[in-house]
C-alpha positions as CSV (number, residue, x, y, z in Angstrom):
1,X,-57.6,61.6,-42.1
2,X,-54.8,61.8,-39.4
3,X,-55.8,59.1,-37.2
4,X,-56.1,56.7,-40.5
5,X,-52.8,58.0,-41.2
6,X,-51.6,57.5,-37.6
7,X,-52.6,54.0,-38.1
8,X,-51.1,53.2,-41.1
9,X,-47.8,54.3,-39.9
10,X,-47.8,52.4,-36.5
11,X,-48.8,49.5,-38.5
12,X,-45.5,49.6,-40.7
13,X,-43.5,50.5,-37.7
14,X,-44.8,47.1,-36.3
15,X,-44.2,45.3,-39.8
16,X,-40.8,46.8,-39.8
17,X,-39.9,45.7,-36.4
18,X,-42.1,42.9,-35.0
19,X,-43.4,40.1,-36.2
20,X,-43.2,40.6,-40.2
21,X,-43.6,39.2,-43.5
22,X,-39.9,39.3,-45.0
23,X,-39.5,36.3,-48.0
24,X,-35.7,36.4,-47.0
25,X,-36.2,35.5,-43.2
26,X,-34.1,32.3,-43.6
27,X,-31.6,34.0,-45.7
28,X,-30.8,36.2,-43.6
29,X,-31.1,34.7,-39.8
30,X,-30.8,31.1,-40.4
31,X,-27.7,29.2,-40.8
32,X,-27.5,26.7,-42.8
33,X,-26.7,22.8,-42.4
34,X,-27.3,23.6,-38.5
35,X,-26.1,20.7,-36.3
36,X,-26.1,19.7,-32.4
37,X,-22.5,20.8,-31.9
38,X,-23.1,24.2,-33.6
39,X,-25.4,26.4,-34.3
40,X,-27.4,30.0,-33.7
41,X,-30.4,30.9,-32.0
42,X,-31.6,34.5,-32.3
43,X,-33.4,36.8,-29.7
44,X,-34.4,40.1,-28.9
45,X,-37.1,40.5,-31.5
46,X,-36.3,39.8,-35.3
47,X,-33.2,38.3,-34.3
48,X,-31.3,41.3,-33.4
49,X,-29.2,38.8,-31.4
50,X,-27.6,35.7,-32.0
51,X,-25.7,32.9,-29.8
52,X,-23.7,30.2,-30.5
53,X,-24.8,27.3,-28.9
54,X,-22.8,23.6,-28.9
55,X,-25.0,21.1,-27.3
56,X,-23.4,18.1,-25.1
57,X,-23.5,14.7,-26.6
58,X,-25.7,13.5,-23.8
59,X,-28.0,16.4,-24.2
60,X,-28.6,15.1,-28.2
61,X,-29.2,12.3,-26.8
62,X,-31.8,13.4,-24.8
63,X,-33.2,15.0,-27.7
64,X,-32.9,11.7,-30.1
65,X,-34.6,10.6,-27.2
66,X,-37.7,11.9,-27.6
67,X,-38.1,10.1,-30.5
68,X,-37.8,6.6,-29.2
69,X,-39.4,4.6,-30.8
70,X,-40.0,5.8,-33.8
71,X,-43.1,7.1,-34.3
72,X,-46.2,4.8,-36.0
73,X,-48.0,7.5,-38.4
74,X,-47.7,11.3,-38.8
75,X,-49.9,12.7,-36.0
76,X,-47.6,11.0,-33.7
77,X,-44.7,12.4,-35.1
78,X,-45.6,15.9,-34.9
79,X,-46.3,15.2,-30.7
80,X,-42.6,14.0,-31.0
81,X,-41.4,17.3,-32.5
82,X,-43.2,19.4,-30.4
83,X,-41.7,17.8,-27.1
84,X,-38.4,17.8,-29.0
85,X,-38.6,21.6,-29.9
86,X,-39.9,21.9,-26.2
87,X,-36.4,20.4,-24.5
88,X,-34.6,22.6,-26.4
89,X,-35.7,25.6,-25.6
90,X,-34.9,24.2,-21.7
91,X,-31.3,23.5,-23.0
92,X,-30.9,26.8,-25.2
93,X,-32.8,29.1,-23.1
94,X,-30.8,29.4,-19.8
95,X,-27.7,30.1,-22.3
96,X,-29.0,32.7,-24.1
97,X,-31.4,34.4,-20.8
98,X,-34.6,33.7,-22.9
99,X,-35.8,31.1,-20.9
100,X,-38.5,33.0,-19.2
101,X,-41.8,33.4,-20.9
102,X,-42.0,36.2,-23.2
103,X,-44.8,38.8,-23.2
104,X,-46.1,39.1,-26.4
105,X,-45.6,42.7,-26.7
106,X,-44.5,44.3,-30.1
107,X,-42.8,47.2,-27.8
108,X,-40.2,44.8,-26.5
109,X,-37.9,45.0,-29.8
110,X,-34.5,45.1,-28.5
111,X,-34.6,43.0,-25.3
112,X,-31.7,40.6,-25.1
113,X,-34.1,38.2,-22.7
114,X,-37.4,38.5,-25.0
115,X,-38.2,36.3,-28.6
116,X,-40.7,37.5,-31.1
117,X,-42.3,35.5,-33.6
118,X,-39.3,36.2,-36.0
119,X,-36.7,34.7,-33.4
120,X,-39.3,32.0,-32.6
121,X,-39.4,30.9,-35.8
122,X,-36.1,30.8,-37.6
123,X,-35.1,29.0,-33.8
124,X,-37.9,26.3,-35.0
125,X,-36.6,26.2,-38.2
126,X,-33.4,25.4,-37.0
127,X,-34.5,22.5,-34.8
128,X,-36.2,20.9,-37.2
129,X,-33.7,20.8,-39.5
130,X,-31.2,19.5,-36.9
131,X,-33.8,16.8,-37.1
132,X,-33.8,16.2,-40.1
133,X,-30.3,15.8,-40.5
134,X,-29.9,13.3,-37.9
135,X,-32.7,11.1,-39.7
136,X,-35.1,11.7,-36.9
137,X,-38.2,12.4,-38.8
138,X,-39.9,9.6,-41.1
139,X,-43.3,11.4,-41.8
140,X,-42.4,15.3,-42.4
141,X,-40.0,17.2,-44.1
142,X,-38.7,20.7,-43.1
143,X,-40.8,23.8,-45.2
144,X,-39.2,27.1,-45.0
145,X,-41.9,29.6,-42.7
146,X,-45.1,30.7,-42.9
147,X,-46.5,34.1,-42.4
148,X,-49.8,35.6,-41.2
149,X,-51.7,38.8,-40.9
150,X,-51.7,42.2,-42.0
151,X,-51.3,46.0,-42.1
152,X,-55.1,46.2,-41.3
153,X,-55.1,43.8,-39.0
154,X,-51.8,44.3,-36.9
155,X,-51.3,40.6,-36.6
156,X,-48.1,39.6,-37.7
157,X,-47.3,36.3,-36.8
158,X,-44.3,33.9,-38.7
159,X,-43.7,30.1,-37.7
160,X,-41.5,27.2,-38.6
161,X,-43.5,25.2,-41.1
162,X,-43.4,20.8,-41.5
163,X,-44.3,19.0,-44.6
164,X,-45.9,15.8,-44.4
165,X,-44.4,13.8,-47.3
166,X,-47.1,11.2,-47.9
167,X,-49.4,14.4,-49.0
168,X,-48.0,17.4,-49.0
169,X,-50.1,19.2,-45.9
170,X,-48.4,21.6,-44.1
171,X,-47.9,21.8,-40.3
172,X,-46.4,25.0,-38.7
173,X,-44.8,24.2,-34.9
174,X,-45.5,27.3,-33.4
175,X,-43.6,28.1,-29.9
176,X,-44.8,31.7,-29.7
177,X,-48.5,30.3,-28.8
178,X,-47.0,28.3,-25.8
179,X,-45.0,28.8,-22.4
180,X,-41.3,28.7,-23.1
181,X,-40.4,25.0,-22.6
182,X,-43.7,23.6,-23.2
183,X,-44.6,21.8,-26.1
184,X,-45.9,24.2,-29.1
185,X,-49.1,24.0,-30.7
186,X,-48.4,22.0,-34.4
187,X,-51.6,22.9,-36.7
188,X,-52.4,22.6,-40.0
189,X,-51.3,25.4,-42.0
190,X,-54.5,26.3,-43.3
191,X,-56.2,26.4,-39.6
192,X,-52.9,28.6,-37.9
193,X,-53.6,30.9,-41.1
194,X,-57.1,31.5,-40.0
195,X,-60.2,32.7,-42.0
């Protein structure tokens, strides 16, 4: 009985204060109408921190870069996003000291250097809509974020969520699966949910 209930308390310390399921994520993190001259990131697991960041007009155009030329279908598209979402993290991360790779550790909760899947995401989110705004994408439209695992399984996982607008399937760009700076898995909602 006490190691069950040993278990259930270290799984809602790690719901609590990792990577977990809270409807009001964007609410609450993300700022809205985010644009390349201003906006937050957050860091140091569930975005206990926050920077300011104002991004050069050369360094958007870097990023509007990436897209160039637009892309012919949807797949495509998504390979644009992910080396978008990719280059800035290498802009954002040397201001904010998150540009090393994180461990993925739930003990690191309070680390101004590290990102959990909470900061990972709402950072996503933010991209993409920075995207969006500047008419970048032609194939997708920006979801809210998607959320995975359990109290039984310990698995918490949240990530920034594209919607293709031809048919409505659901794409989540997932940074905390990659190296800092390299592009991020993009799967289909259904697969990055699992079985």
């Amino acid at each position: 009985m006490r190691r069950g209930l040993n278990i259930l308390l270290v799984g809602w310390f790690l719901m609590l204060g990792g990577c977990a399921s809270q409807s009001d994520l964007l609410t609450r993190f993300a700022k809205p109408d985010p644009v390349p001259s201003s906006f937050f990131v957050c860091y140091g697991y569930g975005c206990k921190f926050s920077s300011h960041i104002s991004l050069t007009q050369e360094e958007w155009l870097d990023v509007r870069a990436v897209f160039d030329p637009q892309a012919e279908n949807a797949p495509a598209e998504r390979g644009q996003v992910a080396a978008a979402v990719a280059l800035l993290e290498r802009l954002v991360g040397p201001r904010t000291g998150t540009w090393v790779h994180q461990r993925h550790s739930r003990w690191n909760y309070g680390d101004p250097t590290q990102l959990d899947c909470i900061d990972n995401s709402i950072n996503t989110w933010t991209y993409l809509t920075m995207f969006a705004h500047d008419d970048l994408l032609h194939y997708h439209k920006v979801a809210g974020l998607a959320h995975r695992g359990t109290l039984f399984t310990l698995d918490f996982s949240n990530a920034a969520v594209l919607e293709q607008t031809d048919d409505g399937e659901q794409f989540t760009v997932d940074p905390w699966l990659a190296e800092t700076g390299v592009p991020p898995p993009v799967y289909p909602l259904d697969m990055w949910l699992g079985p």
